[in-house]
C-alpha positions in Angstrom: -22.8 16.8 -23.0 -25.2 15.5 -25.5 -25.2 11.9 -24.9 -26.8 11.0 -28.3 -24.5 12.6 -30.1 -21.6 10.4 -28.4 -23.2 7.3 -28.9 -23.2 7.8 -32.3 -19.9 8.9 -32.4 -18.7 5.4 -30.8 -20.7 3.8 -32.8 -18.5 5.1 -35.6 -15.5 4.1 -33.4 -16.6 0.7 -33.1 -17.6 0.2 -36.7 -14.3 1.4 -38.3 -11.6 -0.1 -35.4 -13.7 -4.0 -36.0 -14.0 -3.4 -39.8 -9.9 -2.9 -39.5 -9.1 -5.5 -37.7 -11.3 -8.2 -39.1 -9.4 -7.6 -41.9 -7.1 -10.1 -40.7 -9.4 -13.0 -39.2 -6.2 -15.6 -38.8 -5.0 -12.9 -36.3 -8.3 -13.7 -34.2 -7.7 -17.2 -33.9 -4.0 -16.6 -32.7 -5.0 -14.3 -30.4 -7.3 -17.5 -28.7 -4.8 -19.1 -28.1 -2.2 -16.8 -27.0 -4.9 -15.6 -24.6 -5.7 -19.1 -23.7 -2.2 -20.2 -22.8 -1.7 -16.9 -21.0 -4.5 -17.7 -18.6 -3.3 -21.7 -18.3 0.0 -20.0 -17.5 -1.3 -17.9 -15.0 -3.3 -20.3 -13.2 -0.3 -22.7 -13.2 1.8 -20.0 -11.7 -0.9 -19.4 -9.1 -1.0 -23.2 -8.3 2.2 -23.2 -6.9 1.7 -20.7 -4.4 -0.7 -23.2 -2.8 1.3 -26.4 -3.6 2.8 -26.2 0.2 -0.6 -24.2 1.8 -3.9 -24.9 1.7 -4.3 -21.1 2.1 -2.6 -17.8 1.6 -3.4 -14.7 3.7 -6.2 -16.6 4.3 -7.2 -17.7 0.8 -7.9 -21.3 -0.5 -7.0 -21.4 -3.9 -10.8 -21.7 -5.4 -11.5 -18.0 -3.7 -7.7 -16.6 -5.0 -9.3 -18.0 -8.5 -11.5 -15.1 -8.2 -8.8 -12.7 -8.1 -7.6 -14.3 -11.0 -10.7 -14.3 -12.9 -11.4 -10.3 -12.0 -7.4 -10.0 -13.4 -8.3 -11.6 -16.4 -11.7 -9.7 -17.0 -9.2 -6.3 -16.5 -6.6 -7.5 -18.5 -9.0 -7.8 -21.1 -10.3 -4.3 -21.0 -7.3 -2.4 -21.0 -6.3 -4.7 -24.0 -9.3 -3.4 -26.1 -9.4 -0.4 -25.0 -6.5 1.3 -22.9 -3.8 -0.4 -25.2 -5.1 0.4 -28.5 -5.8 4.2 -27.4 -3.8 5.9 -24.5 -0.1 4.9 -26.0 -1.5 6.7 -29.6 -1.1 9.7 -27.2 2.4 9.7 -27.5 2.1 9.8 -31.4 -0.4 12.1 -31.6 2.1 14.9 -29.4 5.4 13.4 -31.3 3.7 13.4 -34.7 1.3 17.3 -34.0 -1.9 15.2 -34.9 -3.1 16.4 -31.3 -3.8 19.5 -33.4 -6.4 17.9 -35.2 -8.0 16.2 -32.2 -7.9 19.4 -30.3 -10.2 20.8 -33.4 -13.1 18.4 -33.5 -16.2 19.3 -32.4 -16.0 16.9 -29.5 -14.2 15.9 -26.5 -10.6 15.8 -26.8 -10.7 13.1 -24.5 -13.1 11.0 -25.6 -12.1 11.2 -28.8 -8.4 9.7 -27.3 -9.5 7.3 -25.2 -12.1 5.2 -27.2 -11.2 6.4 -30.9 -10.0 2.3 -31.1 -10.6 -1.2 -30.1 -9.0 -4.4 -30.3 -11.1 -7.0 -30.6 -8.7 -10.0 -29.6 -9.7 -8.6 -25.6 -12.7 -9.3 -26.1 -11.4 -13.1 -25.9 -9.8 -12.7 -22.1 -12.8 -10.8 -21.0 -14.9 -13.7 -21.7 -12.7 -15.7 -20.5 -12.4 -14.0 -17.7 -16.4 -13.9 -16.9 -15.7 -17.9 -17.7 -13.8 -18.0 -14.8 -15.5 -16.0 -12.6 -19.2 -18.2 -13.4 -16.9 -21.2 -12.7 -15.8 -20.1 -9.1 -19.5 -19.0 -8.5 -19.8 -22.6 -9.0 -16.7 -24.1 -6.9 -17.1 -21.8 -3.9 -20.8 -22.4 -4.1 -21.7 -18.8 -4.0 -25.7 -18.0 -4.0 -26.2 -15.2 -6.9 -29.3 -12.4 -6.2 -29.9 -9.2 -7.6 -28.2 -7.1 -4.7 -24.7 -9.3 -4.9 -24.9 -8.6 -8.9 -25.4 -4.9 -8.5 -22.8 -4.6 -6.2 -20.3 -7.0 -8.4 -21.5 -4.9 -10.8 -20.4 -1.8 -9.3 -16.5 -2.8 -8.1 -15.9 -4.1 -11.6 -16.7 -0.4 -13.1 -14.9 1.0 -10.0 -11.9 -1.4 -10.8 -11.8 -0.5 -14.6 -12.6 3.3 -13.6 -9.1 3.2 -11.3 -6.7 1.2 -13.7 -8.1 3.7 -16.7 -7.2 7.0 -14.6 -3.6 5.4 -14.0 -3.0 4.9 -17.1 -4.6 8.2 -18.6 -2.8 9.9 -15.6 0.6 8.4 -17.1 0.2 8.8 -20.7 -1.2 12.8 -20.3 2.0 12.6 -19.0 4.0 12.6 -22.6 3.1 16.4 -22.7 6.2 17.2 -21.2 8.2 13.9 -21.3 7.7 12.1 -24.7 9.2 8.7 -23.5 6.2 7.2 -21.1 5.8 4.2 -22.6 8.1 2.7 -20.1 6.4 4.2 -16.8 2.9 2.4 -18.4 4.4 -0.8 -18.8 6.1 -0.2 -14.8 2.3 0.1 -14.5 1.7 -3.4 -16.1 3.9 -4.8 -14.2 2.6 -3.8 -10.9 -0.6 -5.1 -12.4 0.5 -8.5 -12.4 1.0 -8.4 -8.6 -3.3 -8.3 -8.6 -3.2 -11.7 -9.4 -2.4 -12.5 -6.1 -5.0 -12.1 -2.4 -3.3 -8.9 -0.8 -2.8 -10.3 2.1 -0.1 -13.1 1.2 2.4 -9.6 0.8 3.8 -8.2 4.0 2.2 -5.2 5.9 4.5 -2.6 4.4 3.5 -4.1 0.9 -0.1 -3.9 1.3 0.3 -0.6 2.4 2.1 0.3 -1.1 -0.2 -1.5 -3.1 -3.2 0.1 -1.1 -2.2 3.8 -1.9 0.5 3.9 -4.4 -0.6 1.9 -6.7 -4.3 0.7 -5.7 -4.3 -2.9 -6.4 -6.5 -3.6 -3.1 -9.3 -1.3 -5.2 -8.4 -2.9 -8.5 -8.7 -6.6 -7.6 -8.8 -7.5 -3.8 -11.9 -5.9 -2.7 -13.8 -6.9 -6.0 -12.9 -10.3 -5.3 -13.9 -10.2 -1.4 -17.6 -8.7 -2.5 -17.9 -11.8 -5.1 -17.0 -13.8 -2.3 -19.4 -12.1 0.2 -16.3 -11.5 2.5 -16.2 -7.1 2.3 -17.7 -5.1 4.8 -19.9 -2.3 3.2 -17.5 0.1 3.9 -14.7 -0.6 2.0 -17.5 -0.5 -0.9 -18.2 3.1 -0.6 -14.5 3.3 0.1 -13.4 1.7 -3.1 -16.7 4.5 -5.0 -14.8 7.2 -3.1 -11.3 6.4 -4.5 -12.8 5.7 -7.9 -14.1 9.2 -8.2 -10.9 10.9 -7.0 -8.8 9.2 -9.7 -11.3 10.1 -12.5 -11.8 13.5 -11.8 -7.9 13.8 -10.8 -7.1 12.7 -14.2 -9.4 14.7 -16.3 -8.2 18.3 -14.5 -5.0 17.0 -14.9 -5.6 16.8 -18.9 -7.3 19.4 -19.2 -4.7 21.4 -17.0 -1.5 19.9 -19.3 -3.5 20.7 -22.2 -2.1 24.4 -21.3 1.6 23.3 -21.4 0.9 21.7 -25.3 3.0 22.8 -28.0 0.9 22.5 -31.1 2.9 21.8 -34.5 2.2 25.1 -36.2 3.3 27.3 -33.2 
């Protein structure tokens, strides 16, 4: 892959998908808000979890503001980038524009999965990193370059999982046009990451450990911030990480076969 090549290909993503959507700058400001209240919402709703407790599964409710930070963060990537992209896959197989994507001279899914952005996510994920520099603050947690690193690396591990499920369910529409509603089930189970995984029962955690890997997404990210994970689950959580990314580009490329393009 030549790497130079791509970057300036992105570049040409990012240029065209701000200059569209700046064209509407009143949108931006409404977006704010709308993200603002969403996270006031949130953190209202987490609130009364601890209202009775002073801790759930064995979380006050300055360390489950972690989790809710890392959600936020999340939230905020797959709104500028998963969102805008992965449900155009749906039009592209309705509409035979995969035809055209299938032609370029470059990866059909790249090209799919970063052609747009929307900038309004940019808003929660800095919010989100608001909230997570606050809680470094609350739960008094002593920053180096070895804690950052390995933030670092859960965060790309937690965006790297929630972008294969969602990839994984929209390559989907090859054979079943109508996914959008097994991507929102998938936001919906999402939501549950706001929450330590530990306040669910054992049969729960279980689920949400393998089934849908919110314990990879959020939990574990949030127990490194807080200094609480064991190495392990680190190079546990890489592990998984790699599975579901290369799991979901052979599975493209193996549904690829199975497309009917609009001139045959």
């Amino acid at each position: 892959m030549n790497l130079s090549k791509y970057l300036k290909v992105y570049t040409k993503f990012l240029h065209t998908s701000l200059a569209s959507e700046l064209e509407y700058k009143t949108n931006i400001l409404i977006d704010l808000v709308t993200a603002i209240l969403s996270l006031i919402g949130s953190i209202f709703l987490l609130s009364i979890f601890f209202q009775n407790s002073n801790t759930i599964g064995g979380w006050n409710f300055e360390q489950a503001l972690i989790i809710q930070g890392i959600y936020t963060l999340l939230n905020g990537v797959a709104n500028t980038w998963f969102n805008p992209n992965l449900t155009e896959i749906v039009k592209h197989i309705r509409e035979g524009t995969l035809d055209f994507v299938l032609l370029k001279p470059i990866d059909s899914q790249f090209f799919i999965s970063l052609k747009r952005i929307s900038p309004s996510g940019f808003l929660e994920i800095m919010l989100g990193i608001g909230i997570l520099l606050y809680c470094f603050k609350i739960n008094q947690i002593h920053l180096n370059l070895s804690f950052l690193v390995l933030c670092l690396i859960t965060i790309i591990c937690s965006i790297s999982i929630l972008y294969s499920l969602w990839f994984f369910i929209s390559t989907t529409t090859i054979w079943f046009v109508k996914t959008w509603n097994a991507t929102e089930v998938l936001r919906s189970f999402l939501y549950v990451g706001r929450f330590p995984l530990n306040s669910f029962s054992f049969s729960l955690r279980i689920f949400f450990s393998i089934f849908i890997p919110i314990a990879f997404i959020t939990t574990i990210p949030s127990e490194v911030f807080l200094g609480l994970t064991q190495l392990w689950k680190i190079f546990l959580e890489v592990i998984v990480t790699s599975v579901f990314v290369i799991t979901s580009r052979k599975f493209w490329l193996f549904a690829l076969k199975f497309y009917t393009s609009a001139s045959s």
